[in-house]
KEZAZA-246080 format. One record per residue (C-alpha): residue number from 1; residue in one letter; y, z, x. Coordinates in steps of 0.2 Angstrom, whole numbers, plus 5000, padded with zeros to 4 digits. Layout:
! KEZAZA-246080
<site><gufi>NUM</gufi><miti>a</miti><yy>Y</yy><zz>Z</zz><xx>X</xx></site>
...
! end
This chain:
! KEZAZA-246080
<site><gufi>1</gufi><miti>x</miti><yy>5286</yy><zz>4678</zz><xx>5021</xx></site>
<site><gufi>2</gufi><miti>x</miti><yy>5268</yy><zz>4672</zz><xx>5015</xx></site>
<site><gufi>3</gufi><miti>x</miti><yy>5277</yy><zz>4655</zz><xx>5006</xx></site>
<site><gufi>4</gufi><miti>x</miti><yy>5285</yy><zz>4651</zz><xx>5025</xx></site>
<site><gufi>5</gufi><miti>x</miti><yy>5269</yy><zz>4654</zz><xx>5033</xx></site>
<site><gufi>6</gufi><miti>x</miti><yy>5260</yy><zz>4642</zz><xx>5019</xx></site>
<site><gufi>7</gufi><miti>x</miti><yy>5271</yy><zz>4629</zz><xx>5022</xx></site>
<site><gufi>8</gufi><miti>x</miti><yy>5269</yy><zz>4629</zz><xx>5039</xx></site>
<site><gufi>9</gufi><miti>x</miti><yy>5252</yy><zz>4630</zz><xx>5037</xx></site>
<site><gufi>10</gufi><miti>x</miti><yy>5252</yy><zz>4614</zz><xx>5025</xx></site>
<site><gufi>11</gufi><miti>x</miti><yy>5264</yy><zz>4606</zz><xx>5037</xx></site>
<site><gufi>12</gufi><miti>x</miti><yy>5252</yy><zz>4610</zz><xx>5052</xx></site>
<site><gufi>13</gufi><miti>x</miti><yy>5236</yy><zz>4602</zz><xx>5042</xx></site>
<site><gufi>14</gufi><miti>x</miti><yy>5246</yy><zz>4585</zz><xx>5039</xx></site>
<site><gufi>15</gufi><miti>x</miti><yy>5244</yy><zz>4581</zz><xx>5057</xx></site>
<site><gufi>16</gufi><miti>x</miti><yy>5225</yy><zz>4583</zz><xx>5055</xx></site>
<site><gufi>17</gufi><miti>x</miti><yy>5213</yy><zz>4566</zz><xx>5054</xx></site>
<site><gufi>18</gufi><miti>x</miti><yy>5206</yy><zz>4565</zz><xx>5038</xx></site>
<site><gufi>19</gufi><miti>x</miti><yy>5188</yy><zz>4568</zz><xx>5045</xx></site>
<site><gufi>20</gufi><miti>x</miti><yy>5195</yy><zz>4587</zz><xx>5051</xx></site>
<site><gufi>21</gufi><miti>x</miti><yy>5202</yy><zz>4591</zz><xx>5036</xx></site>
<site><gufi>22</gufi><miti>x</miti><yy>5185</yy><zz>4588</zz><xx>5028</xx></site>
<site><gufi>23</gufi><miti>x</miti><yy>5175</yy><zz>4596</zz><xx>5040</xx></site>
<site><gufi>24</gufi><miti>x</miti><yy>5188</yy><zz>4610</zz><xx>5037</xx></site>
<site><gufi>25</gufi><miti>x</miti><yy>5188</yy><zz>4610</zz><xx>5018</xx></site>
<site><gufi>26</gufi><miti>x</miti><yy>5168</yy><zz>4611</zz><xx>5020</xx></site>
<site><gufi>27</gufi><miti>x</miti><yy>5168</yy><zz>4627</zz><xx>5030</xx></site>
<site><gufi>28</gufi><miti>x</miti><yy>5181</yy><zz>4637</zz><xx>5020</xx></site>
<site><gufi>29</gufi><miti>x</miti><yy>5171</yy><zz>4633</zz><xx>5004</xx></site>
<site><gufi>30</gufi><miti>x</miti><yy>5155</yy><zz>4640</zz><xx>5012</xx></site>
<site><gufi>31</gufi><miti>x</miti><yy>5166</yy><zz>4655</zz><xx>5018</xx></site>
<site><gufi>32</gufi><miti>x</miti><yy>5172</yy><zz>4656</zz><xx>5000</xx></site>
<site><gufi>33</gufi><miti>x</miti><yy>5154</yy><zz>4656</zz><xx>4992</xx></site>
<site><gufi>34</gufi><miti>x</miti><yy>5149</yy><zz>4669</zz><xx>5006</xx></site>
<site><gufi>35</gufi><miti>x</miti><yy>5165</yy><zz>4680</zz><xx>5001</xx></site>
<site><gufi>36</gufi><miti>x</miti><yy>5174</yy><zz>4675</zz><xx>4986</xx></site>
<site><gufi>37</gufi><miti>x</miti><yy>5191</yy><zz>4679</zz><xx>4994</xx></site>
<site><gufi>38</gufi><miti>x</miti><yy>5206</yy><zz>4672</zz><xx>4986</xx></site>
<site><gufi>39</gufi><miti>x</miti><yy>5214</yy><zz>4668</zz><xx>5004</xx></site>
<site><gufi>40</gufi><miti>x</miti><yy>5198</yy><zz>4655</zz><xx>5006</xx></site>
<site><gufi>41</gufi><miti>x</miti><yy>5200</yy><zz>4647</zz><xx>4988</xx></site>
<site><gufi>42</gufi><miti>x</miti><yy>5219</yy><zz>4645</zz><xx>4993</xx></site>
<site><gufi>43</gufi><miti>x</miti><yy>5214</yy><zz>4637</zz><xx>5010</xx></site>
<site><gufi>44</gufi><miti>x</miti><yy>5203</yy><zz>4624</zz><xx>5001</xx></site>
<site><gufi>45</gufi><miti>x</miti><yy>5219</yy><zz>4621</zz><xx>4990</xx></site>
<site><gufi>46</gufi><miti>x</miti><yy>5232</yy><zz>4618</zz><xx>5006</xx></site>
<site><gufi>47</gufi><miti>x</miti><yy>5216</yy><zz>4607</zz><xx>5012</xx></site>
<site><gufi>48</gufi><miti>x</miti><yy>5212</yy><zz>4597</zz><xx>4997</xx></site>
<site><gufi>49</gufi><miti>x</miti><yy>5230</yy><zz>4594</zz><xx>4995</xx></site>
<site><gufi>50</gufi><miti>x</miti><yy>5233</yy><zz>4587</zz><xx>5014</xx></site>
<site><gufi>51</gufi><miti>x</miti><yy>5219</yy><zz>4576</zz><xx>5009</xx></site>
<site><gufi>52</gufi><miti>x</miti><yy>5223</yy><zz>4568</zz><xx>4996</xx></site>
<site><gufi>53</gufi><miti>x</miti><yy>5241</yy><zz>4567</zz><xx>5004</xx></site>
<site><gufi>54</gufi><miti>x</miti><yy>5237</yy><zz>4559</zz><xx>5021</xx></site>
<site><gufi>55</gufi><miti>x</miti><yy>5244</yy><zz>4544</zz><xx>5026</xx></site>
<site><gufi>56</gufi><miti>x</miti><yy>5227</yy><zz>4538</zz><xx>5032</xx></site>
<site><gufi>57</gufi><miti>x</miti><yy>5219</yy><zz>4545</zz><xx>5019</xx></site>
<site><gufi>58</gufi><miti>x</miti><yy>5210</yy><zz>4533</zz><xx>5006</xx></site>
<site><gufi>59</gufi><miti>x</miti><yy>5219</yy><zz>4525</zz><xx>4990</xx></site>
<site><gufi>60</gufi><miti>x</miti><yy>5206</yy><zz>4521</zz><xx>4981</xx></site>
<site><gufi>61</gufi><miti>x</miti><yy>5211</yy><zz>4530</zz><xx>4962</xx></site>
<site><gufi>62</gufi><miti>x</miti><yy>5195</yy><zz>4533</zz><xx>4960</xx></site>
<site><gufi>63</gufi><miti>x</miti><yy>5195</yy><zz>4547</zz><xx>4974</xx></site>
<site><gufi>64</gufi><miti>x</miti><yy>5212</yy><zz>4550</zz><xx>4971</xx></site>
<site><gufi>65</gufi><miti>x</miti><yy>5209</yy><zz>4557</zz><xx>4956</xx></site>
<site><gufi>66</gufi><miti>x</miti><yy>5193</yy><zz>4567</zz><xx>4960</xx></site>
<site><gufi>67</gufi><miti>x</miti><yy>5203</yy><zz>4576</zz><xx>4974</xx></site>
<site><gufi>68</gufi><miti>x</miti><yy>5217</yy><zz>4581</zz><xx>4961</xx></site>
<site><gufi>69</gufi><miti>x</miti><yy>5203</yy><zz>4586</zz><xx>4949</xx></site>
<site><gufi>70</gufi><miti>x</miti><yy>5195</yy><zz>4597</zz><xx>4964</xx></site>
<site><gufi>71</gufi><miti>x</miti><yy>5211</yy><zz>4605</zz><xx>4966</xx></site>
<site><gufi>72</gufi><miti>x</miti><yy>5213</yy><zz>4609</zz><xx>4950</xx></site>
<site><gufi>73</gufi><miti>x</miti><yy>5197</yy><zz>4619</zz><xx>4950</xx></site>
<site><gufi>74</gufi><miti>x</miti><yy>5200</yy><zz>4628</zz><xx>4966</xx></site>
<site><gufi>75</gufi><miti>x</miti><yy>5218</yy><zz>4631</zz><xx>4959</xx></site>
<site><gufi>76</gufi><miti>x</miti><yy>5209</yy><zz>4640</zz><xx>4943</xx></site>
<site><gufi>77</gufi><miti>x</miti><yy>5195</yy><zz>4647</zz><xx>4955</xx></site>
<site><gufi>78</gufi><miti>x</miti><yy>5210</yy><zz>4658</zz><xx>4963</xx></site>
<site><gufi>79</gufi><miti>x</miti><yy>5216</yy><zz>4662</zz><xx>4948</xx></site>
<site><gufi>80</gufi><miti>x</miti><yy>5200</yy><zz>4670</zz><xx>4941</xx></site>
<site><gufi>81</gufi><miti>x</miti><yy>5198</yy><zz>4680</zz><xx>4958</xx></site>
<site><gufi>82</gufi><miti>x</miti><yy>5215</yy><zz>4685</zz><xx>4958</xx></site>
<site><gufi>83</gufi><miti>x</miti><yy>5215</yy><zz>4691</zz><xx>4939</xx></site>
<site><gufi>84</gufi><miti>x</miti><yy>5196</yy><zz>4699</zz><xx>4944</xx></site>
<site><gufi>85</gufi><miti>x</miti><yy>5205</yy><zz>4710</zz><xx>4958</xx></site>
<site><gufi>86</gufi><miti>x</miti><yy>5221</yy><zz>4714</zz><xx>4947</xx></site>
<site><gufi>87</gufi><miti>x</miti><yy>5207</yy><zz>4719</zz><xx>4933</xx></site>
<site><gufi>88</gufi><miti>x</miti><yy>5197</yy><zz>4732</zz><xx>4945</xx></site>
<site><gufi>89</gufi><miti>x</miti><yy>5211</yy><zz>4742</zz><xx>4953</xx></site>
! end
């Protein structure tokens, strides 16, 4: 059920300008420094990804690769919380 209700998510964030999905991205991050949850590093994910997907978004390979970079280490950010949580229980 949570892999339908991620698609749909990333589906609803494709309609977004690129100006809201970064002023979007910018809030969950600082949710994220606040509480470290994996559901906020996954949401910066589904963000950075609509990004650097966007038809309006920039082409420049430059910034194009910085985004995929930025995923990547939100991507391994998640995976550290996750194996953190796993660890403590």
């Amino acid at each position: 059920m949570q892999d339908i209700t991620d698609q749909l998510a990333a589906q609803d964030l494709s309609r977004l300008a690129p100006g809201e999905l970064e002023s979007r991205l910018r809030e969950l991050i600082r949710r994220y420094a606040r509480e470290g949850s994996t559901r906020h590093a996954r949401a910066v994910i589904q963000h950075i990804e609509a990004l650097y997907l966007h038809p309006a978004g920039s082409r420049d390979p430059d910034q194009q690769s910085h985004l995929r970079r930025f995923a990547r280490h939100w991507r391994w950010l998640a995976e550290q919380r996750t194996g953190t949580l796993a660890h403590s229980h």
